[in-house]
N, C-alpha and C positions, 0 to 999 in steps of 0.2 A: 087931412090933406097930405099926400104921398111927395115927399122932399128927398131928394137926391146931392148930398151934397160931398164937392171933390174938394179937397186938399192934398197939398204935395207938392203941387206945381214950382217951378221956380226958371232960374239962370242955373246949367251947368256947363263944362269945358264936353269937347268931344272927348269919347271913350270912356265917359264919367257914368254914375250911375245916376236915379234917383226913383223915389217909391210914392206914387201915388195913391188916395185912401177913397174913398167913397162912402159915404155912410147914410142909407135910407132910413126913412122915417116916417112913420103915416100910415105902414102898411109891413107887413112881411111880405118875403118874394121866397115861398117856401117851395113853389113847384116851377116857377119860370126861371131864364136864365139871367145871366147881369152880365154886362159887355162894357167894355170900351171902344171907342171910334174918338177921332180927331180930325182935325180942319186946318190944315196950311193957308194962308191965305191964298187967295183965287184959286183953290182947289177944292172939289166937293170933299165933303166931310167922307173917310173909308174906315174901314174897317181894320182893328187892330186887336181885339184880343175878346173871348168870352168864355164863362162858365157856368155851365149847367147846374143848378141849387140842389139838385139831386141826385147824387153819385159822384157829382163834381169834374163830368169831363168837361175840358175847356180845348176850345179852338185858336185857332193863331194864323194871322195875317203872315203870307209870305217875307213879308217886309221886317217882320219883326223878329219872326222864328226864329230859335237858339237867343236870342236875347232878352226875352220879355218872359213874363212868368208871370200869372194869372191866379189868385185864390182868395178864398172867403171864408169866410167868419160867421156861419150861420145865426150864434149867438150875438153876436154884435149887429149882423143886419149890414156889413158892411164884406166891399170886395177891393183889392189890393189888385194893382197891379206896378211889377218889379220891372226895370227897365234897366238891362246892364249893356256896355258898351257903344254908350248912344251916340248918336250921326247926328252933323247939322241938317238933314234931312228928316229929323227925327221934331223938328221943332215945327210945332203947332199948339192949338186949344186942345184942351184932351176931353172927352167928355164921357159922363158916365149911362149909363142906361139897363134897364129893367124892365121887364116882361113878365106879365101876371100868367103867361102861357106859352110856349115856345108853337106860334103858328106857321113861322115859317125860318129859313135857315137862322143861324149865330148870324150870321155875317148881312145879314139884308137888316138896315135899319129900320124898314115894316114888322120886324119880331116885336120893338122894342117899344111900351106903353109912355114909360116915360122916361125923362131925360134930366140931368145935371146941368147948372147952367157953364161947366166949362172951368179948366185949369190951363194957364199958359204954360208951356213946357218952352224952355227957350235954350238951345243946343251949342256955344258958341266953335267955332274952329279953332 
């Protein structure tokens, strides 16, 4: 059974940083990619950061860009994402997600097979 699980989460000030882990299980994801996405309340879940398992390019949400930093761990099975200078706007669920196949963009959450059940990321002012 393929288990996706995030840690990291917590309470920081704005402008703070903090580092989020993911760590599959069940399965390698040795040719698809692993992404992060997140969910504000009453806002649908977007797109915020992903990396390709092979070569390792990774993509980035407008919103993120120049702040966030994206990588993995193929021996671990696990993907990191770094979050520096963060915004109360920045606060939501974070979730993790993996793709046994890259069928269509990083950024559509139709690439992604399965899913993390979520870290709260809480941003304060």
């Amino acid at each position: 059974q393929v288990q996706l699980v995030e840690s990291g989460g917590g309470l920081v000030q704005a402008g703070g940083s903090l580092s989020l882990s993911c760590a599959a299980s069940g399965r390698t994801f040795s040719t698809g990619p692993m992404g992060w996405f997140r969910q504000a309340p009453g806002k649908e879940r977007e797109f915020v950061a992903a990396i390709r398992w092979s070569g390792g390019s990774t993509s980035y949400a407008d919103s993120v860009k120049g702040r966030a930093t994206i990588s993995r761990d193929n021996v671990k099975n696990t993907v990191y994402l770094q979050m520096n200078s963060l915004k109360p706007e920045d606060t939501a669920v974070y979730y993790c997600a993996a793709a046994l196949i890259q069928r269509y963009g990083l950024g559509s959450p139709q690439t992604y097979d399965y899913w993390g059940q979520g870290t709260q990321v809480t941003v304060s002012s």
